[in-house]
Short mmCIF file of the C-alpha atoms (twelve columns), coordinates in Angstrom:
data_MODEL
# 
_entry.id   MODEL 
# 
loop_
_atom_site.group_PDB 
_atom_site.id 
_atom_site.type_symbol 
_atom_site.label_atom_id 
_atom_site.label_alt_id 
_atom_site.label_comp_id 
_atom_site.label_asym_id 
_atom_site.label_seq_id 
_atom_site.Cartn_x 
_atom_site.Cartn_y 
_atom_site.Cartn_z 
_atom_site.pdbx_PDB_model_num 
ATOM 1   C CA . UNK A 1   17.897  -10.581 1.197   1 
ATOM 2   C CA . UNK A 2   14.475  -11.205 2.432   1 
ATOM 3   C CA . UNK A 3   12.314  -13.500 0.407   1 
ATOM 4   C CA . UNK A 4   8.684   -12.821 -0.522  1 
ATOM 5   C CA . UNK A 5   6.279   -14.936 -2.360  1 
ATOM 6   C CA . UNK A 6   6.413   -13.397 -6.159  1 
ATOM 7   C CA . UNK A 7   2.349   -15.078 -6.295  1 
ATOM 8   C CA . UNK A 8   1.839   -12.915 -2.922  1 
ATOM 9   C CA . UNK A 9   3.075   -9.574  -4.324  1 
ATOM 10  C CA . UNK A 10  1.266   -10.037 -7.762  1 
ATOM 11  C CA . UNK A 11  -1.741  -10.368 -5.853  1 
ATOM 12  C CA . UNK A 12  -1.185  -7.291  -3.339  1 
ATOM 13  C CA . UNK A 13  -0.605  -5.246  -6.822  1 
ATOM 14  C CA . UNK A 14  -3.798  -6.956  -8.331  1 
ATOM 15  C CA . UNK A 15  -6.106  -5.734  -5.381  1 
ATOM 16  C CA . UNK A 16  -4.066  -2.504  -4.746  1 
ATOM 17  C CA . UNK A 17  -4.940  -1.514  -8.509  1 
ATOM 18  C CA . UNK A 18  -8.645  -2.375  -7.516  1 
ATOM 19  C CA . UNK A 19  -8.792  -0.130  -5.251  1 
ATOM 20  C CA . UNK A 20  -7.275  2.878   -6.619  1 
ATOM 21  C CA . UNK A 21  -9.130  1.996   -10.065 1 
ATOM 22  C CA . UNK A 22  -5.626  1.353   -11.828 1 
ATOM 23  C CA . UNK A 23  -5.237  -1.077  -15.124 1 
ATOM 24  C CA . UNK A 24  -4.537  -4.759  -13.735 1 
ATOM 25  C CA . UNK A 25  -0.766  -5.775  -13.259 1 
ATOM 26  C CA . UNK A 26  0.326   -7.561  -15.782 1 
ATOM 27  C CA . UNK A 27  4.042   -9.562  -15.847 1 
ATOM 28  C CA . UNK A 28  6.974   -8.199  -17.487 1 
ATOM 29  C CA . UNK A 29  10.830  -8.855  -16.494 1 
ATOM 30  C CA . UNK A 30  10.354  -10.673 -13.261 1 
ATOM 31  C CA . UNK A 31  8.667   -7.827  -12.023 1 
ATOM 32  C CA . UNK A 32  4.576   -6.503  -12.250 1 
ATOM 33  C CA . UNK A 33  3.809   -3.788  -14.227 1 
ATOM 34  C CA . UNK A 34  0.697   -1.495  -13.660 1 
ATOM 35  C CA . UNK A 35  0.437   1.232   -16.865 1 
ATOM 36  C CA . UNK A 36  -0.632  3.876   -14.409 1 
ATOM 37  C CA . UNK A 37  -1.310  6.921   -16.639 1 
ATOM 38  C CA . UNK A 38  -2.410  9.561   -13.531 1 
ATOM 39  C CA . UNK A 39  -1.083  12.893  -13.260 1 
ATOM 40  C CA . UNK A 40  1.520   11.431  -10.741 1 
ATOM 41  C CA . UNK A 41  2.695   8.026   -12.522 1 
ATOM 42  C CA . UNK A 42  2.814   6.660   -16.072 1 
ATOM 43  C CA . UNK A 43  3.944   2.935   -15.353 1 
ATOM 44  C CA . UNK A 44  5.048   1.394   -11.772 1 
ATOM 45  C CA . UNK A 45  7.008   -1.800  -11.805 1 
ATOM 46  C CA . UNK A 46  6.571   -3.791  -8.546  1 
ATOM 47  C CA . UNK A 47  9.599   -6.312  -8.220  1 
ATOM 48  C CA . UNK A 48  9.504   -9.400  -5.616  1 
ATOM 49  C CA . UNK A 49  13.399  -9.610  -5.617  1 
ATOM 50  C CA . UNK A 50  16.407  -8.016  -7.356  1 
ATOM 51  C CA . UNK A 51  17.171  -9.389  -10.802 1 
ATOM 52  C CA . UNK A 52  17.882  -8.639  -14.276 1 
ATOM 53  C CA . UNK A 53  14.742  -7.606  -15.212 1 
ATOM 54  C CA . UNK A 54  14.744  -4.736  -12.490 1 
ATOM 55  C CA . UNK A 55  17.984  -3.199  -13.823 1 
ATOM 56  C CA . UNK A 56  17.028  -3.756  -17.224 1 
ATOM 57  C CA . UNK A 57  14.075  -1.291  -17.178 1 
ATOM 58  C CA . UNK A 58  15.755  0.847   -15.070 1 
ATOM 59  C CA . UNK A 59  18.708  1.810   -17.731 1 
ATOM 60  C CA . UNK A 60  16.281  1.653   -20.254 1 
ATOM 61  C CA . UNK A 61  13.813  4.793   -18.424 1 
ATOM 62  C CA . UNK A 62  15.092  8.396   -18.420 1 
ATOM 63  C CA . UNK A 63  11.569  10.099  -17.854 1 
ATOM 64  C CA . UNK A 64  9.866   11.113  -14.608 1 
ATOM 65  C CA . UNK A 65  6.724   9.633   -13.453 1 
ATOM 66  C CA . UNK A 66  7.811   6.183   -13.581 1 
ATOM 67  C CA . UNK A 67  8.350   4.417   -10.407 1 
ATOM 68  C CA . UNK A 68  10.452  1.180   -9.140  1 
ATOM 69  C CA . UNK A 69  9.759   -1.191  -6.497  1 
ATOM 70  C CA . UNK A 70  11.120  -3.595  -4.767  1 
ATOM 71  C CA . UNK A 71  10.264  -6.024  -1.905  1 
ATOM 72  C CA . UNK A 72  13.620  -5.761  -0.366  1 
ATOM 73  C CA . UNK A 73  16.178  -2.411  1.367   1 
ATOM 74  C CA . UNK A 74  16.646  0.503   -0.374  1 
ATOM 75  C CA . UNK A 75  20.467  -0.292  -0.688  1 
ATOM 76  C CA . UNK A 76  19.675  -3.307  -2.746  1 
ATOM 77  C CA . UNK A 77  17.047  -0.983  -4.947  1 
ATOM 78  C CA . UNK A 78  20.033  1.634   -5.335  1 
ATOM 79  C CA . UNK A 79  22.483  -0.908  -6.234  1 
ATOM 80  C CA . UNK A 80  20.356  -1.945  -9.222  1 
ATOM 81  C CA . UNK A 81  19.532  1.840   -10.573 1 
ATOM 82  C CA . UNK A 82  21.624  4.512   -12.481 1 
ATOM 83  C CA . UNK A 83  22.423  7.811   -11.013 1 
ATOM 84  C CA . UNK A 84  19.911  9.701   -12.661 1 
ATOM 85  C CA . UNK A 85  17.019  7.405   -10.198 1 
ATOM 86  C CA . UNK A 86  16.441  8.894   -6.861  1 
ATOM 87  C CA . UNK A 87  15.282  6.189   -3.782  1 
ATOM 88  C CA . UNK A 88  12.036  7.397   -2.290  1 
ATOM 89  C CA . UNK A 89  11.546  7.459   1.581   1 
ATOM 90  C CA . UNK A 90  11.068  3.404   3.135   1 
ATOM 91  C CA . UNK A 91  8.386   1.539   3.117   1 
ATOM 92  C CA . UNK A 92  7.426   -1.552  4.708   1 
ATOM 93  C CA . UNK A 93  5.826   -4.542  3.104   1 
ATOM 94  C CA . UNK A 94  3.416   -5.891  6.332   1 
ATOM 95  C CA . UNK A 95  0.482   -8.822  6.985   1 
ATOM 96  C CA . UNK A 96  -1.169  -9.953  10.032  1 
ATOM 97  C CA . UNK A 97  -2.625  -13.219 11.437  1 
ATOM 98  C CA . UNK A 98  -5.367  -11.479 12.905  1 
ATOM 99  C CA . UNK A 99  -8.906  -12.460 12.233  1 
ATOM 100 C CA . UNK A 100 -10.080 -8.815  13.414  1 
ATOM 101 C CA . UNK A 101 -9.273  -5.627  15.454  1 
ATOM 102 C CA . UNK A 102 -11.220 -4.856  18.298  1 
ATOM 103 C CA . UNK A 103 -14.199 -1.929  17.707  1 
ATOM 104 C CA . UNK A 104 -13.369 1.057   19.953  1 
ATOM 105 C CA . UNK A 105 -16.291 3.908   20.149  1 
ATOM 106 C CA . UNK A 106 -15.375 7.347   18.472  1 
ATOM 107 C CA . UNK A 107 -14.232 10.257  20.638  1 
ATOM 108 C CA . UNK A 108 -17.574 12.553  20.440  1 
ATOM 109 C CA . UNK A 109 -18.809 14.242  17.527  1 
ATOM 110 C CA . UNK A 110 -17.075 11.615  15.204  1 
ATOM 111 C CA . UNK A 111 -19.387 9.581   13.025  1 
ATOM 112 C CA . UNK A 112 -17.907 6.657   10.610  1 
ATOM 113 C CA . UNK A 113 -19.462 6.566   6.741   1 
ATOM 114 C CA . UNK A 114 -18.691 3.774   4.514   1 
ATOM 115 C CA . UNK A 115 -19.339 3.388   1.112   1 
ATOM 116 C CA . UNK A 116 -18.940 -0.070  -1.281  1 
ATOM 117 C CA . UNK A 117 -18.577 -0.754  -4.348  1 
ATOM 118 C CA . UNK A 118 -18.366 -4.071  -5.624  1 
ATOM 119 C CA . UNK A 119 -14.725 -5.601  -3.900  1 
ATOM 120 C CA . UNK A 120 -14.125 -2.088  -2.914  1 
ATOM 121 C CA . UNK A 121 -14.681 -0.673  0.749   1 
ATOM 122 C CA . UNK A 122 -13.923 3.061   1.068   1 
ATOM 123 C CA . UNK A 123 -14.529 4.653   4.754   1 
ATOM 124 C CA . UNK A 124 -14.519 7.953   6.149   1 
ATOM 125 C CA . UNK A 125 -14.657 9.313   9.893   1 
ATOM 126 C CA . UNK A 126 -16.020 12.593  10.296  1 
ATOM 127 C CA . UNK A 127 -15.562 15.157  12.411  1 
ATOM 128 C CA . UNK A 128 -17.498 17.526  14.607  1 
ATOM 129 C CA . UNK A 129 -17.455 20.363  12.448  1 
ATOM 130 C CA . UNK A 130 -18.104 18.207  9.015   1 
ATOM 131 C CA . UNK A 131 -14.245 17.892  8.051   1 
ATOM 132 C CA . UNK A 132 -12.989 14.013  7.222   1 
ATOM 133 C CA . UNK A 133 -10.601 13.370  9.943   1 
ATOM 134 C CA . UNK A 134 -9.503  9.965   8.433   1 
ATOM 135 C CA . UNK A 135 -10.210 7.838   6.064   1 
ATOM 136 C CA . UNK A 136 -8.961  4.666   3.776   1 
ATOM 137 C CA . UNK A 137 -10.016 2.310   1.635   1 
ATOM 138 C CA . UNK A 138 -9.648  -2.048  1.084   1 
ATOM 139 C CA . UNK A 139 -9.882  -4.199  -1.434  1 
ATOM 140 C CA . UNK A 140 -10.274 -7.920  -2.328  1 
ATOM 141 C CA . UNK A 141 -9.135  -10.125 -4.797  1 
ATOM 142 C CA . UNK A 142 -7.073  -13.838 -5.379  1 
ATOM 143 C CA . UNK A 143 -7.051  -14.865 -1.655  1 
ATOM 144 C CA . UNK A 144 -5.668  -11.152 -0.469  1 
ATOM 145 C CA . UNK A 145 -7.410  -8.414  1.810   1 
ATOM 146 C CA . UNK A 146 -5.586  -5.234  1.456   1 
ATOM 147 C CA . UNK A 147 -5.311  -1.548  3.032   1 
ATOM 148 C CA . UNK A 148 -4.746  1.164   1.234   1 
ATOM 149 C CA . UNK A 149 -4.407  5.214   1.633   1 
ATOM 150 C CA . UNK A 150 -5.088  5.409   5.841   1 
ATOM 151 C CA . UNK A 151 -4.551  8.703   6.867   1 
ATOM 152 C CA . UNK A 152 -5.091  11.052  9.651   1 
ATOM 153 C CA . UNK A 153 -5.285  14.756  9.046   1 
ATOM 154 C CA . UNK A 154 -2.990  16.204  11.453  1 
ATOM 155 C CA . UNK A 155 -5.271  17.767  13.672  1 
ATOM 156 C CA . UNK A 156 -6.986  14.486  14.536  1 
ATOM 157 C CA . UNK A 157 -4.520  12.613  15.464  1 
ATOM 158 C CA . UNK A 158 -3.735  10.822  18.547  1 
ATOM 159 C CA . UNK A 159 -7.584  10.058  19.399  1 
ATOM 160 C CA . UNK A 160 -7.912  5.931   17.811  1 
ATOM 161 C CA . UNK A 161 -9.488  7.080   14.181  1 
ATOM 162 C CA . UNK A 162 -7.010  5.515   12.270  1 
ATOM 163 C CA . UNK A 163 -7.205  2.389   14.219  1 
ATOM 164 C CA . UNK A 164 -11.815 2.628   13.786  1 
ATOM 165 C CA . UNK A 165 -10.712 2.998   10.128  1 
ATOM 166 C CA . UNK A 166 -8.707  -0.385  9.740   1 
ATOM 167 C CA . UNK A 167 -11.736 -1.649  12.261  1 
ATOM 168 C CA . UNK A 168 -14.368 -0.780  9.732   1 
ATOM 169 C CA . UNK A 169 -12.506 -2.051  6.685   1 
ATOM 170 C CA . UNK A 170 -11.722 -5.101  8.198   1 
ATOM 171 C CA . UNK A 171 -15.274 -5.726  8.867   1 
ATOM 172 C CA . UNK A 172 -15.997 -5.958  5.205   1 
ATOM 173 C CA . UNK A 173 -13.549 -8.826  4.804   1 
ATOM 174 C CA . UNK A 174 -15.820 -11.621 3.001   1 
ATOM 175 C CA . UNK A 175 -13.009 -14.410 2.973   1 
ATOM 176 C CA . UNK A 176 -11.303 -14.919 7.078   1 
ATOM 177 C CA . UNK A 177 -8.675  -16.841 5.098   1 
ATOM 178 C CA . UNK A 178 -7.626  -13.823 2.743   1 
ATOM 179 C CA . UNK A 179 -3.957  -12.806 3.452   1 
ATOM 180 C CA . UNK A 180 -4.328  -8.856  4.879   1 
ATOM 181 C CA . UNK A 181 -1.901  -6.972  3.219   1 
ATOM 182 C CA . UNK A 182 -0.449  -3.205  3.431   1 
ATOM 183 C CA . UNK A 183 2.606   -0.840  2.727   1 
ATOM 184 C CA . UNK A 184 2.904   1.078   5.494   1 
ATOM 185 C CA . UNK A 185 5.515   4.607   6.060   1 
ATOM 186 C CA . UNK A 186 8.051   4.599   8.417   1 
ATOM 187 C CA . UNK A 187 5.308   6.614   10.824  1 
ATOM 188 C CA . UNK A 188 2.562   4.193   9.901   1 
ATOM 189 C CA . UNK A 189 5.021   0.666   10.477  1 
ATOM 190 C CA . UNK A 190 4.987   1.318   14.370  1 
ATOM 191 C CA . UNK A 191 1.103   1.915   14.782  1 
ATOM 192 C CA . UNK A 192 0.057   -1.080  12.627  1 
ATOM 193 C CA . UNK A 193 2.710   -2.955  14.349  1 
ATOM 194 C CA . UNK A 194 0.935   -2.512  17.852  1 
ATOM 195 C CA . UNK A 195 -2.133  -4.014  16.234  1 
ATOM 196 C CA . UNK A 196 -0.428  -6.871  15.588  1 
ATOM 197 C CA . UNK A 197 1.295   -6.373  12.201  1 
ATOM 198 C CA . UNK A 198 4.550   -8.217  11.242  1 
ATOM 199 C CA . UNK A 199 6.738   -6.923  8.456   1 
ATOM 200 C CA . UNK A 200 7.206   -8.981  5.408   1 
ATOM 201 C CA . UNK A 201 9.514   -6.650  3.769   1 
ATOM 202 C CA . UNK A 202 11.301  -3.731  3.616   1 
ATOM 203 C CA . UNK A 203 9.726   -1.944  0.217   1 
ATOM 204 C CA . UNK A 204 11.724  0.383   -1.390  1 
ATOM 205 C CA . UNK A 205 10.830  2.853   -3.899  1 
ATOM 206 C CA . UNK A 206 12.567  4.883   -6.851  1 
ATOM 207 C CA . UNK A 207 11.835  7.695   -9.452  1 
ATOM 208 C CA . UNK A 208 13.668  10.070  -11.722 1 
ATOM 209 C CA . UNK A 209 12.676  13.660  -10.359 1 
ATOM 210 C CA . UNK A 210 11.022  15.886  -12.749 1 
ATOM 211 C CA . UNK A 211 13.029  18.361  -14.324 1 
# 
């Protein structure tokens, strides 16, 4: 079992809900609970470790849109959950040490927006013909810098935008001793790995599927 600092996790949930305009976490069973209430989620429960808490809540839910997580494999997640829960695909818990990324120039035709609002930095590469080829978004708050939502549309890949994404948020970074934070996919793990990136955790995920 991999151990990750509960204070670190509340904090990664405290700016992640920042940044996607969420309620605050607040604690509830050894875990962090963020009362969603979007289309896609009601309540998520971020856990820093398996315990009673985490199977508590999970017998207790038998309605989609709520969502389980824990800092650890998703065979330890499973082990805690009945049936009717279904493990999402892996994620990985990640930080780095370093300070920043190197700027690269955009292929031609790209141009990089950014937009701010208050601890929130939101940017956008565009392409040629007007599309956004990538964008993301960070956030800051208690001592942690984190990434959120970095995508690529397909078509753009392979040509660094991802990377001049992570740049440009990282160049909004007020505090060089914040911890940088993100949940990466199984895709996304090996490209923020060869920036440097170090996995914390595996973080596993769980829902009940809609009917």
């Amino acid at each position: 079992m991999t151990y990750v600092d509960p204070e670190l996790v509340f904090a990664w949930q405290a700016a992640h809900s920042i940044a996607r305009s969420s309620p605050p976490p607040v604690h509830d069973r050894g875990g962090f609970r963020v009362d969603t209430h979007s289309e896609k989620e009601a309540k998520r429960w971020v856990f820093p470790q398996p315990c009673d808490g985490l199977r508590e809540i999970a017998h207790e839910i038998t309605a989609p849109r709520h969502y389980l997580k824990l800092c650890g494999s998703d065979e330890e997640l499973r082990s805690a959950l009945p049936a009717r829960w279904e493990v999402q695909p892996a994620n990985y818990f990640m930080t780095t040490a370093a300070a920043t990324l190197d700027a690269r120039p955009l292929p031609e035709g790209y141009r990089m927006e950014l937009h701010r609002t208050g601890p929130v930095t939101r940017a956008c590469v565009i392409a040629p013909d007007g599309v956004v080829a990538a964008n993301g978004s960070a956030a800051e708050a208690a001592d942690v810098f984190i990434y959120d939502r970095i995508e690529t549309a397909q078509e753009h890949r392979r040509k660094g935008l991802g990377v001049a994404v992570m740049v440009a948020l990282g160049a909004a970074r007020k505090s060089l001793a914040s911890t940088q934070l993100l949940v990466a996919t199984e895709d996304g793990r090996g490209l923020y790995a060869n920036l440097g990136w170090t996995v914390l955790a595996p973080f596993a995920a769980a829902t009940i599927p809609g009917s």
